[in-house]
C-alpha positions in Angstrom: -0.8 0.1 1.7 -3.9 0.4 2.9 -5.3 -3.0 5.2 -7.2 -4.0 7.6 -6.5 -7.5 10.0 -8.2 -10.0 10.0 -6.2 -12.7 12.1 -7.1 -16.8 11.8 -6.1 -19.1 14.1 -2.6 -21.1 12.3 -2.6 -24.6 12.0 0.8 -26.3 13.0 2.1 -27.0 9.3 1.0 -27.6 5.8 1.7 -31.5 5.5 -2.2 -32.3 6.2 -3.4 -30.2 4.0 -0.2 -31.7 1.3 -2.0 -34.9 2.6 -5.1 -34.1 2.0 -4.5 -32.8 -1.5 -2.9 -35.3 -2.4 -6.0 -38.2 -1.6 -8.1 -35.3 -3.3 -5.4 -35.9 -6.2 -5.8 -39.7 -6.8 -9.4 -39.6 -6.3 -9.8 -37.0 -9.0 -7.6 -38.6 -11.3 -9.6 -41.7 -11.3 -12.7 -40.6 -11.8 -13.6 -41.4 -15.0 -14.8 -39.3 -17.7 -18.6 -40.9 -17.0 -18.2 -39.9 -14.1 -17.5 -36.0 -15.1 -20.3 -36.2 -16.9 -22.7 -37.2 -14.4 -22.2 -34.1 -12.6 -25.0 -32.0 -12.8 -25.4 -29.2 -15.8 -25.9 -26.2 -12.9 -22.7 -27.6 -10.6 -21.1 -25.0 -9.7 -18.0 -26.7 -8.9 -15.4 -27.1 -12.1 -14.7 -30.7 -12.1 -13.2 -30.6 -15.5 -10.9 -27.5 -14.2 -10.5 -28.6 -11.0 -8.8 -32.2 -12.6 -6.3 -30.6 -15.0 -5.3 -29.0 -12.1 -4.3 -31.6 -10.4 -2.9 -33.4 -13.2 -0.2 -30.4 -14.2 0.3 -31.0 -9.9 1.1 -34.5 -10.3 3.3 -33.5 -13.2 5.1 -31.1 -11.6 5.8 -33.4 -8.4 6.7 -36.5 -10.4 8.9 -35.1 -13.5 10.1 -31.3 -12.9 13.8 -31.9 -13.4 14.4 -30.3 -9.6 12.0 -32.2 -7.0 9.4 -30.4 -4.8 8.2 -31.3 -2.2 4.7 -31.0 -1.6 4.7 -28.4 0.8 7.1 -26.3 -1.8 4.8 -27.1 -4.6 1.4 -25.4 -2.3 3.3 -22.4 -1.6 4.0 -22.0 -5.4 0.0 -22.7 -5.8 -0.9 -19.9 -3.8 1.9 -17.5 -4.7 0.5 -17.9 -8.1 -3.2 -17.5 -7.3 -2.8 -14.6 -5.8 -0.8 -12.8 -8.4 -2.8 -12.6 -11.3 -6.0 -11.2 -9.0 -4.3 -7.6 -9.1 -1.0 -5.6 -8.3 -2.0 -5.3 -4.7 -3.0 -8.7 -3.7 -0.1 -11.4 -2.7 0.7 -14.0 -0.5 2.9 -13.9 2.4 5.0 -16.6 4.4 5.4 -16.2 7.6 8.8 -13.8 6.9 7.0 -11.4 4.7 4.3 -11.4 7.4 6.9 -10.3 10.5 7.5 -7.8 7.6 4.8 -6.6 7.2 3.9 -6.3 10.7 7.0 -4.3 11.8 6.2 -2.1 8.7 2.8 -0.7 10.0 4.7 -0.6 13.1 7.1 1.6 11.7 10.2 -0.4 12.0 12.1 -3.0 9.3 15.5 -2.9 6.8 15.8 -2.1 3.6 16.1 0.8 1.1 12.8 2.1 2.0 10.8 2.7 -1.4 7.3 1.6 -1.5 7.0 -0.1 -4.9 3.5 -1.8 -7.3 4.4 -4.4 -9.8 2.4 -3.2 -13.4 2.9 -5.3 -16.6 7.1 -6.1 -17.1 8.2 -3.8 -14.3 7.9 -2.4 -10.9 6.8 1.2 -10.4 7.8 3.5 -7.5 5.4 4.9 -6.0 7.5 7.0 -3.6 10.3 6.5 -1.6 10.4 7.2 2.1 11.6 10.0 3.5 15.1 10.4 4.7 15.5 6.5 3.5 18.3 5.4 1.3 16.1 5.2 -1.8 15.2 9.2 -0.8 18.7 10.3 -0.3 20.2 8.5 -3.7 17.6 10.4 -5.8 15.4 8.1 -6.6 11.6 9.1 -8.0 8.2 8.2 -8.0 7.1 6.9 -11.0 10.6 5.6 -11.7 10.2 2.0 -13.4 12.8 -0.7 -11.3 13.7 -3.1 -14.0 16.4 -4.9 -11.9 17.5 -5.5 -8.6 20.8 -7.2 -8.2 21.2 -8.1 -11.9 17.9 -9.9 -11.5 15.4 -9.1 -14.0 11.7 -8.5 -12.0 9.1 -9.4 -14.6 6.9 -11.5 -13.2 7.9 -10.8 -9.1 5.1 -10.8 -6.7 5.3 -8.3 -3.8 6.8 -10.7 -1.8 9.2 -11.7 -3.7 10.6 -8.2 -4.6 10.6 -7.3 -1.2 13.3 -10.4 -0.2 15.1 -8.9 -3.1 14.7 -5.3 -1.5 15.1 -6.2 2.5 18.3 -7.4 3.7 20.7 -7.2 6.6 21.8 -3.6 7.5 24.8 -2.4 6.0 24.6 -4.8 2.7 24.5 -3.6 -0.7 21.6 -3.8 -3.5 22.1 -2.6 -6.7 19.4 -1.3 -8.8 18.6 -1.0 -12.4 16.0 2.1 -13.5 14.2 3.2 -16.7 12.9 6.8 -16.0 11.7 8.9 -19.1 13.5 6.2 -21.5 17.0 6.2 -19.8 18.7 3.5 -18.2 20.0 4.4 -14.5 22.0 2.6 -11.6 21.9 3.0 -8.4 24.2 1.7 -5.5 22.4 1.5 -2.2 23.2 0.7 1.4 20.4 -1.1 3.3 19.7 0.2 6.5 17.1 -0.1 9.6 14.5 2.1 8.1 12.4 3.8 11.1 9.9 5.5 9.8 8.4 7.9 12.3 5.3 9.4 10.6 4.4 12.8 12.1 7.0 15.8 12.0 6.1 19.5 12.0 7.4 23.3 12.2 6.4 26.4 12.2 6.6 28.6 9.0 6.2 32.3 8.7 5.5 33.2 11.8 2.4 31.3 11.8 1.2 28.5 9.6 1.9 24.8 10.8 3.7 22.8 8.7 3.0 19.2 9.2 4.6 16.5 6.8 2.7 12.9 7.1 5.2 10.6 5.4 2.9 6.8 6.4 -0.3 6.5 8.0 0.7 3.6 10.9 -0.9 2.7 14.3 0.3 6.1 16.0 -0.2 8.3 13.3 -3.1 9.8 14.4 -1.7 10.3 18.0 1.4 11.7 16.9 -0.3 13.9 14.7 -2.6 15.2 17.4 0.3 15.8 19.5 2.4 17.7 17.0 -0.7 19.8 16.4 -1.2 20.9 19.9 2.6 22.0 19.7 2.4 23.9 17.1 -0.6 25.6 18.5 1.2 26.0 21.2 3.6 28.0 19.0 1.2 30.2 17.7 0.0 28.0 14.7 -3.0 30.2 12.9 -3.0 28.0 9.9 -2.7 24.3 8.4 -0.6 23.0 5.4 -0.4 19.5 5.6 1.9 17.8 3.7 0.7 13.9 2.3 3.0 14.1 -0.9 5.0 10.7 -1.8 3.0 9.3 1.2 2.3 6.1 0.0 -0.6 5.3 2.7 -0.8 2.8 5.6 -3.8 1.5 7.4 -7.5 2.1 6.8 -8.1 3.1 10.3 -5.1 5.8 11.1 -6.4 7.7 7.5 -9.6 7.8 8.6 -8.0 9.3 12.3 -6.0 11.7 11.0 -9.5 12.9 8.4 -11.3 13.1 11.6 -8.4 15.6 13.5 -9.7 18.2 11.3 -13.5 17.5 10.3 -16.3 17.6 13.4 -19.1 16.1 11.6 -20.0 14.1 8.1 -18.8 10.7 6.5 -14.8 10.0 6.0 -14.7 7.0 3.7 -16.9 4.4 3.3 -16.1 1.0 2.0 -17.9 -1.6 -0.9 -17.5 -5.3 -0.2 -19.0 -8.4 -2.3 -20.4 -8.9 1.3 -22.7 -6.3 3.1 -21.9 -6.9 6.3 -17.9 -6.4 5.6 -19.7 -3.0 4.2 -17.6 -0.6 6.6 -18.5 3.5 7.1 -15.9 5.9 9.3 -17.8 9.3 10.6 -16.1 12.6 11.8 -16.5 13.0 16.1 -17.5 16.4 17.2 -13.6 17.2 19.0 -11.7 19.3 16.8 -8.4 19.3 17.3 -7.8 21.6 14.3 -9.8 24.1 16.1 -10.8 25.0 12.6 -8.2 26.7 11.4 -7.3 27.7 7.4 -6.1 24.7 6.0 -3.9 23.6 2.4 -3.1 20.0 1.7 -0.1 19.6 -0.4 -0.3 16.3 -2.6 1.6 15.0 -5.9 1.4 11.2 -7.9 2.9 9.7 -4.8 -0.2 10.1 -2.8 -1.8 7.1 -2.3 -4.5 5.0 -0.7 -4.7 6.4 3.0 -3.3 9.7 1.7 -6.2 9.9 -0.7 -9.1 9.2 1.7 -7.6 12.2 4.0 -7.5 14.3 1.1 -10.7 13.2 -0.4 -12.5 14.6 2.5 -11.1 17.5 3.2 -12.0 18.0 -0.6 -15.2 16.9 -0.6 -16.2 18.7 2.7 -14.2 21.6 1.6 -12.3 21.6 4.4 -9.1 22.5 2.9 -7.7 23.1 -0.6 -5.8 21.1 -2.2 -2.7 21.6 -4.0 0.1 19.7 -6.3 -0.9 17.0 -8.4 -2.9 14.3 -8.9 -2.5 11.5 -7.0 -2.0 8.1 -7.6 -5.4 6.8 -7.5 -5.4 3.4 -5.3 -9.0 3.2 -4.2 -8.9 -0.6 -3.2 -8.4 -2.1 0.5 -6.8 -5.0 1.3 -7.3 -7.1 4.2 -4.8 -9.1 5.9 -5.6 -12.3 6.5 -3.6 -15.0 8.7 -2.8 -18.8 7.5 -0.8 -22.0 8.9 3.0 -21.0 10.1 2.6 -17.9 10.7 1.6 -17.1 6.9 -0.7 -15.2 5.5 -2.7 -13.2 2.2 -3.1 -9.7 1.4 -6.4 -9.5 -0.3 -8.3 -7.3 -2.2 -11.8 -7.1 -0.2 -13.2 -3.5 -1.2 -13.2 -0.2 -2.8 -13.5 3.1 -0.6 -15.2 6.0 -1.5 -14.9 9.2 -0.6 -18.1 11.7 1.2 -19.3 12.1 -2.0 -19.4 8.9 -2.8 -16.1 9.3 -5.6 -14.6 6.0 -6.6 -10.7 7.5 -7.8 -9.1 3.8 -8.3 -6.9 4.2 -11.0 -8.2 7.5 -11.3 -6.7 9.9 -8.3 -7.8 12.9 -6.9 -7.5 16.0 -8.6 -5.6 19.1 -6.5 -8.2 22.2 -6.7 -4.5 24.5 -7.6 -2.3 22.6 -9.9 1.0 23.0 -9.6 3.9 21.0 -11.4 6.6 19.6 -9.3 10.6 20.0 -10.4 11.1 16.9 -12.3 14.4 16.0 -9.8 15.6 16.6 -6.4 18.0 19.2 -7.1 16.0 21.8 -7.5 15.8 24.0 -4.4 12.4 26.0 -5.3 9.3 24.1 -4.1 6.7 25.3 -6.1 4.0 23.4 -4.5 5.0 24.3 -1.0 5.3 28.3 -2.3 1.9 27.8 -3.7 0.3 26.5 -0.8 2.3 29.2 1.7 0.8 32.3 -0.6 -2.5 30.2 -0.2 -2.8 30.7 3.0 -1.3 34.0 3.5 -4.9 35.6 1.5 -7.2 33.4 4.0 -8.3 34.5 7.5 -10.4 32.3 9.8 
């Protein structure tokens, strides 16, 4: 999803902070209750909290029938702060980071299905194109209810992606409630390289380009593909950001400014002003300002929606499909001892017109329903956006 890095420098391990937590610990759980009470009426640090907290520690390190150590027990701290803040925030160890990392690189293994935790289940936001989750028929909006056998209320991110990832070649089973019906499906992991760019030529004349991620070299690839299919004799854009479940904050708002010359892209709204961040349109166009259609559905999301928020708000191109999915939050990526790290929630965006859509999407000017499974071989949307551009000239 969408992020933007923001690396620390790691300390060596976790023991002097265990250490540290642990004098902070005893000191707390001698003070006595005259001393609570001579804090002052406007503190605004939660003594009272900030001891049961450290007692249920001290409980849990003393008596839990299996013992943790106290390295073990801060990892389950954090895990746990982070995942009731909001579907998109989690912490990371220093595996789910490397993860992470090759995944805006483009690069990891798995089944390749981008996924949001909400309430018992997981959701689907879209599976990856060409990626075992894509070719067994799986959906967005399909509800994963199991993985291996193992029921997933209550997983964080991180912990349903080590169920997910594994080596290639191994097997993961899934369990699936879509529409009210229970489904399984049998899936073999594999090295999931997920180039982002890929075009053709249609009729003659429109360029086709499908943007399945937004990652470092989206925007390079994309400029490149363009200039082929110009090349080709390309007199028209369709640009294809369905199931694209976004990527990084910068590469949408490279790709938005291939095709706009001037205006605002996305700006973002931190509790801090100076994290306050605005993107602008440069004056090159590689577009060359050609007719242009956007094609997206419920699995566009984040990066997808700031590219087609501006084209829609600058009425650049139409849009056409569904709405999207409607993640209007950015998370920052932020490093921590070992290697570790946090995916936090630091910001709305909003698009030109200063549109908020989290949790709310962007609505497609031409609405057009999708087939409700893969095997249908009419693309409604993409015939839709093909006639479209047929009746526009430059």
């Amino acid at each position: 999803m969408t992020s933007l890095s923001h690396p620390m420098h790691p300390l060596t391990s976790l023991q002097p902070i265990a250490t540290a937590f642990r004098c902070l610990s005893l000191s707390l759980l001698l003070a006595s209750g005259t001393a609570m009470a001579q804090a002052p009426a406007t503190s605004s640090v939660p003594l009272a909290a900030l001891q049961s907290f450290v007692s249920v520690y001290e409980r849990i390190r003393l008596q839990y029938v299996e013992a943790k150590n106290d390295e073990q027990l801060l990892q389950l701290a954090l895990q746990g702060l982070m995942l009731k803040l909001d579907p998109y925030s989690s912490y990371l160890d220093a595996e789910a980071m490397t993860t992470l990392q090759q995944d805006t690189k483009g690069e990891y293994a798995g089944i390749g299905v981008e996924l949001v935790p909400e309430g018992n289940y997981t959701r689907v936001i879209t599976p990856i194109d060409d990626s075992p989750a894509h070719k067994a028929g799986i959906l967005p909006g399909d509800w994963i209810t199991h993985v291996q056998g193992q029921a997933v209320k209550g997983l964080d991110n991180q912990a349903l992606a080590q169920l997910m990832t594994g080596p290639t070649g191994s097997q993961v089973t899934l369990q699936i409630l879509r529409k009210g019906k229970e489904l399984y499906f049998d899936l073999t992991r594999e090295l999931i390289v997920t180039g982002s760019v890929r075009g053709e030529l249609m009729q003659t004349n429109v360029g086709y380009i499908r943007i399945s991620h937004f990652q470092d070299h989206t925007s390079t690839d994309l400029q490149q593909q363009m200039q082929t299919l110009l090349d080709a004799g390309a007199k028209r854009w369709l640009v294809d950001l369905r199931n694209n479940p976004g990527g990084t904050l910068d590469a949408a708002a490279a790709v938005a400014d291939s095709f706009l010359t001037q205006g605002t892209i996305v700006t973002t709204q931190a509790r801090q002003q100076q994290a306050n961040l605005r993107f602008d349109a440069t004056p090159s166009d590689p577009s060359q300002a050609l007719p242009m259609v956007i094609l997206i559905n419920n699995g566009s999301a984040s990066a997808s929606e700031i590219v087609a928020g501006a084209m829609k708000d600058h009425q650049r191109a139409q849009l056409v499909g569904n709405t999207s999915f409607g993640k209007g939050s950015v998370q920052s990526i932020i490093g921590l001892p070992n290697g570790a790290g946090i995916k936090l929630t630091t910001a709305y965006y909003f698009t030109p017109a200063g549109h908020n859509i989290h949790n709310k999407g962007i609505t497609p000017h031409v609405q057009v329903d999708e087939a409700s499974d893969n095997n249908s071989s009419t693309d409604a949307q993409l015939s839709k956006a093909l006639m479209l551009l047929n009746n526009r000239t430059n």
